[in-house]
C-alpha positions in Angstrom: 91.1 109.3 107.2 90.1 105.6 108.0 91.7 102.9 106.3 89.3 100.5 104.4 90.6 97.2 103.9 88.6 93.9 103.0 90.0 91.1 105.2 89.1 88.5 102.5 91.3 90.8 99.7 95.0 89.9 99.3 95.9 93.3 98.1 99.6 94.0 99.0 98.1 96.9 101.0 96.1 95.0 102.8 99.0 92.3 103.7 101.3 95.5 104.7 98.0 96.8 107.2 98.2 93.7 109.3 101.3 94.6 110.6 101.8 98.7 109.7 98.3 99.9 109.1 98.0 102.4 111.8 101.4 104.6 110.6 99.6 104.3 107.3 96.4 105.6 108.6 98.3 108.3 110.7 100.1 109.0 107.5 97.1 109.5 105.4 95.9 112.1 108.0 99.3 114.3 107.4 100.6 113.2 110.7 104.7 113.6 110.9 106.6 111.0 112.3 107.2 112.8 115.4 102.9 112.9 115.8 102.2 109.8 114.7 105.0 108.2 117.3 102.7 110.1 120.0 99.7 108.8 118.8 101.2 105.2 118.7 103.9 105.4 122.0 106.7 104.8 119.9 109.7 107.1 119.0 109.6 109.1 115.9 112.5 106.8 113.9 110.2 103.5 114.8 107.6 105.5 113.0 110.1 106.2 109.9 111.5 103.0 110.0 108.1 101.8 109.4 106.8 103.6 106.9 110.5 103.2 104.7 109.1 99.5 104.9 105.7 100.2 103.8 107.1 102.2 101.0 109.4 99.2 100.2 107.2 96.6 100.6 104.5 98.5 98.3 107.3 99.4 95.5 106.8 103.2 96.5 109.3 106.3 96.3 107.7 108.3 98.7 104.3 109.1 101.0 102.7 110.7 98.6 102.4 108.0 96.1 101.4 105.7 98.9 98.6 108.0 100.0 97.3 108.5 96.3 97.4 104.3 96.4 95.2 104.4 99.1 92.9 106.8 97.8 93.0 105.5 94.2 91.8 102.1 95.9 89.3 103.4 98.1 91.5 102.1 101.1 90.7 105.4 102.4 88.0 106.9 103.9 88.4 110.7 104.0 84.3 111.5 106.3 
């Protein structure tokens, strides 16, 4: 998946990609922590501890209703 985001759009998604996008990306993919801290040279609780905040910051439970977000917004590309 690639996330889509207009820069011009003040989406709270977008505000959260400036600073978390690519463990939101990795994420979307059905990376685990422990992958996606791989991917991105950082441990596996940096990448937890960063997606608890994207799930905080968006008003989310859990990763699944973040990726249907994403999806349901077209903030995802799935080609």
């Amino acid at each position: 998946a690639r996330i889509l985001v207009d820069d011009g759009e003040q989406t709270h998604f977008g505000r959260a990609i400036a600073v978390e996008g690519s463990t939101i990306q990795h994420l979307c993919n059905g990376l685990s922590a422990k992958e996606t801290g791989k991917k991105m040279h950082l441990s596996h609780r940096t990448v937890e501890t960063h997606r608890s905040n994207i799930l905080h910051k968006l008003g989310f439970s859990n990763a699944a209703e973040l990726i249907r977000y994403a999806v349901k917004e077209g903030l995802v590309d799935w080609q």
